[in-house]
N, C-alpha and C positions, 0 to 999 in steps of 0.2 A: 942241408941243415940237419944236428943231428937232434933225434929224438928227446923230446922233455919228459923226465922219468919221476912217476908219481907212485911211490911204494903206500902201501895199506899197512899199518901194522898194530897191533895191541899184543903184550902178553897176556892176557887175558881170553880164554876162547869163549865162542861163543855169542861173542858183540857183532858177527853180520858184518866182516871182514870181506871174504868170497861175495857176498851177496852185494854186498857196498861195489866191490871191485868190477865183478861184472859187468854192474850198471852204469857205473863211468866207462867201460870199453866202451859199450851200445852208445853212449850218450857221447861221446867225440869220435865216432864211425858216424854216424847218424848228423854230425856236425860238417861231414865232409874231411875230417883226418885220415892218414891211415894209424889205423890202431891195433899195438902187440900188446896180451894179456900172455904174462909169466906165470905160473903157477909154481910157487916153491914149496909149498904146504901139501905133508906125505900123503892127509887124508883126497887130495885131488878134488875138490869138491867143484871149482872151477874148471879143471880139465872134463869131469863127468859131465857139465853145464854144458860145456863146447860140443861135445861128443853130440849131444842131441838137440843144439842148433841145428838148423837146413838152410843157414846162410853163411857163407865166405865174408862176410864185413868184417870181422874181424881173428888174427890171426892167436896161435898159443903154442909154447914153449913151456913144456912141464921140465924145470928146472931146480937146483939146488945147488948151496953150498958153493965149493967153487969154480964149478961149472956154469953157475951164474952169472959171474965176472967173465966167461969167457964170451957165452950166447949175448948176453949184455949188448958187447963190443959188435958184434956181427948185425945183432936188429937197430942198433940204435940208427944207424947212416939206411937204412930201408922204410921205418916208418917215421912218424910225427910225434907221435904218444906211446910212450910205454906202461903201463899199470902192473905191477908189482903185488899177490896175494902172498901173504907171507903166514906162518905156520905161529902157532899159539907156544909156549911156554918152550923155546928155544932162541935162547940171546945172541947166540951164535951165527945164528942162518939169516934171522934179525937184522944184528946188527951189518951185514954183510950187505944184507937190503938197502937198509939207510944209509949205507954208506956209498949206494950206489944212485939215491933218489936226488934230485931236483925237490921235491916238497914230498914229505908225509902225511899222511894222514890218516888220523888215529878214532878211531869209531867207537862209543861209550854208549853204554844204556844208564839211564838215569837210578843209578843205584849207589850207595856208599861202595859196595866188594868193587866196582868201576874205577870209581875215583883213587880206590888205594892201588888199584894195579897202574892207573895211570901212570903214575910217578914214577913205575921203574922206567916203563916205557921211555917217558920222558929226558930221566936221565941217560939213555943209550940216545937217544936223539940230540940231545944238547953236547955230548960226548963229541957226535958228528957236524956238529954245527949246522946242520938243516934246518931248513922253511919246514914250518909244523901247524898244523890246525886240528883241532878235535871236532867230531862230526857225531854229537848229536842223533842218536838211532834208537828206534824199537819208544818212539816216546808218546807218553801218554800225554794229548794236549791239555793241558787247563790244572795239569797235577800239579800239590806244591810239593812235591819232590823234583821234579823238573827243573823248577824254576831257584832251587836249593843246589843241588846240583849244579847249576850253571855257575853259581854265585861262589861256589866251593870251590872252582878252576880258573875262575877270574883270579880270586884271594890267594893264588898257587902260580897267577904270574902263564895260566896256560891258554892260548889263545884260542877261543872257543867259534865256531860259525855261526850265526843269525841264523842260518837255515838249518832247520831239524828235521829228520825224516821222521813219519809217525808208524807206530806202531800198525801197519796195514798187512793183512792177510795174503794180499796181491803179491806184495814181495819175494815171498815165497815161493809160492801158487808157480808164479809166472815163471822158475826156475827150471821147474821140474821138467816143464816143456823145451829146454833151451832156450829161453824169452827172457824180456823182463819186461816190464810196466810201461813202456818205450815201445815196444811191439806190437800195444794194443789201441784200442780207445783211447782217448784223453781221459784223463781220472787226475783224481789230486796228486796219489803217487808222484806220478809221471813230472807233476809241476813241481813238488817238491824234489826230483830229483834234479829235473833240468836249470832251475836255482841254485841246487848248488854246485853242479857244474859252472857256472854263471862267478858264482864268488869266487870259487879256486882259477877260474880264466881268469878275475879282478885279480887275485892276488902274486899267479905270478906271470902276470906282461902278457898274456895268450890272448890272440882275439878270436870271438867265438863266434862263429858264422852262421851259426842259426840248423834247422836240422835241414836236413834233404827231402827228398820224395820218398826218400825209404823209410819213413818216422811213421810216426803212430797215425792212421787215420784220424780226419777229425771228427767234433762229437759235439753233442753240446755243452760237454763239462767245460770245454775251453782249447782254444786254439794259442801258441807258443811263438810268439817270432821276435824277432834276435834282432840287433843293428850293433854294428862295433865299428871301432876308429883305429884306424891303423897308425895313426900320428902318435897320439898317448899311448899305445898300445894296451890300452885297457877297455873293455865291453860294458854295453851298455844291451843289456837285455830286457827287453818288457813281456812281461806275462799280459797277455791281451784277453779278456774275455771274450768268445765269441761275441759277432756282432748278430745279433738274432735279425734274421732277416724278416724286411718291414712289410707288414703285413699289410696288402691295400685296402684301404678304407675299404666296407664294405657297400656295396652301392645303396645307395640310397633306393629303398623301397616308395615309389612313386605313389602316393599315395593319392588315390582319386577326391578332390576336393569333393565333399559334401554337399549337396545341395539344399541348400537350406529347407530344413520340412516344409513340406505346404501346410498351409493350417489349413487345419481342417476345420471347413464351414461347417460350425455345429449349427444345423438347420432348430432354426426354436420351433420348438411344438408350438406347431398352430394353437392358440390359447380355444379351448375347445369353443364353436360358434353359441354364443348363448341363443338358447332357442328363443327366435321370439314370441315372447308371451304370445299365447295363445289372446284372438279376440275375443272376451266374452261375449260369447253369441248375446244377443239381444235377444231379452225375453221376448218373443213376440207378445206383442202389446194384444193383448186382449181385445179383440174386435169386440167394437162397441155394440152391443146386444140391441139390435135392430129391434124398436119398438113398434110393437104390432097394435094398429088402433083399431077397434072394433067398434065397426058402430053399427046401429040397430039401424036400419031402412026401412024394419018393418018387415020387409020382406023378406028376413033373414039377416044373418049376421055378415056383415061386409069389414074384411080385414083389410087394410091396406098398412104396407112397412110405411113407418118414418125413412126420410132420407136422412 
């Protein structure tokens, strides 16, 4: 089968061409493709990317012009996927590219200077009669420039992607090491990338098999998996959140039933003993004053008590 050729292109530099392209090699290697990344663009920004991977997933051909058209013919019957980085303000090398692609895809920052370069683009692409989609990059969510923007290339007839990559530091970042956002952790990056691989597999016939063992560890930002139909040849990819693993009840702390207070017998004060009354002693009654009777006998005075 020969290879499905997917060129990058803007005249416009600057719009995250290389960096877009990249990230579609890692992200259908990572799919289980094999995947060739062309570099036609003098500055190499792609080749220097390769240069300082420390994986073979993915292979590169620094190419131009037309020498293109020859390497073309030789990778195409070797791999699955070819990705195409093409050089800013040259129509020439351009159009060489698109005319070599299966679909284009053309990468815009949410700017007016975007939208006017679009056009030329475009018309070298309609020139060629290619599958075409714009991609949404470097974007700030919730901006109404954004969303002004989108509406400005609808009204221009240019068919725009659902999935927008945002403005993330990562992008970058992760270049510099030979990486990209696919390499790491789960992060939103990662999902907005793998999205839109997901639409361009929808849009032309590719089924996308979901990533390998070689993909980003997982995390808790979220886990990625894929299911496609070989019948319609169209995919069907769900962003899953991780499933946060169920935490088992915590045991129940036994709690010793209470035993009902004892009441406590408030003993009542003995109501203090009234003393009792004392008995009033009895006056001793005055003993009756024994009358003494004297009588004269004559012979003296003779006393006898009364009884």
């Amino acid at each position: 089968m020969s290879a499905y050729v997917i060129t990058i292109a803007q005249q416009k530099g600057g719009v995250g061409k290389s960096t877009l392209a990249a990230h579609l090699a890692v992200a259908f290697a990572q799919a289980g493709y094999s995947t060739m990344l062309f570099d036609t663009d003098p500055q190499g920004t792609c080749t220097h990317w390769h240069a300082q991977r420390k994986k073979d997933d993915i292979g590169l051909i620094a190419t131009s012009g037309w020498r293109l058209t020859r390497d073309l013919s030789m990778a195409r019957e070797a791999n699955d996927i070819i990705i195409i980085d093409t050089p800013p303000h040259a129509e020439m090398d351009i159009k060489v590219s698109v005319r070599a692609a299966d679909m284009v895809i053309v990468p815009i920052q949410p700017s007016p200077a975007d939208v006017w370069a679009v056009k030329e683009t475009f018309n070298t692409i309609s020139g060629e009669s290619r599958n075409c989609m714009v991609v949404m990059n470097r974007v700030v969510h919730r901006a109404n420039i954004t969303a002004e923007v989108r509406q400005k290339l609808q009204m221009l007839d240019i068919p725009v992607a659902e999935v927008e990559l945002g403005n993330r530091v990562l992008f970058a970042a992760s270049m510099e090491s030979g990486l990209t956002v696919l390499d790491g952790f789960a992060n939103p990056a990662q999902v907005e990338i793998t999205n839109l691989v997901r639409s361009i597999a929808a849009k032309i016939g590719l089924a996308f098999r979901g990533r390998s063992s070689a993909g980003a560890s997982k995390s808790d930002a979220g886990e990625v998996s894929t299911s496609s139909s070989n019948q319609t040849g169209t995919t069907d990819m769900v962003v899953k959140k991780k499933k946060a693993v169920a935490k088992k009840p915590a045991a129940k702390k036994k709690v010793a039933a209470k035993k009902p207070a004892a009441k406590k017998t408030v003993k009542k004060k003995a109501a203090p003993k009234k003393a009792a009354p004392k008995k009033a002693k009895k006056k001793a009654k005055p003993s009756k004053a024994q009358l003494v009777i004297v009588e004269d006998t004559g012979q003296g005075l003779k006393q006898e008590k009364a009884a």
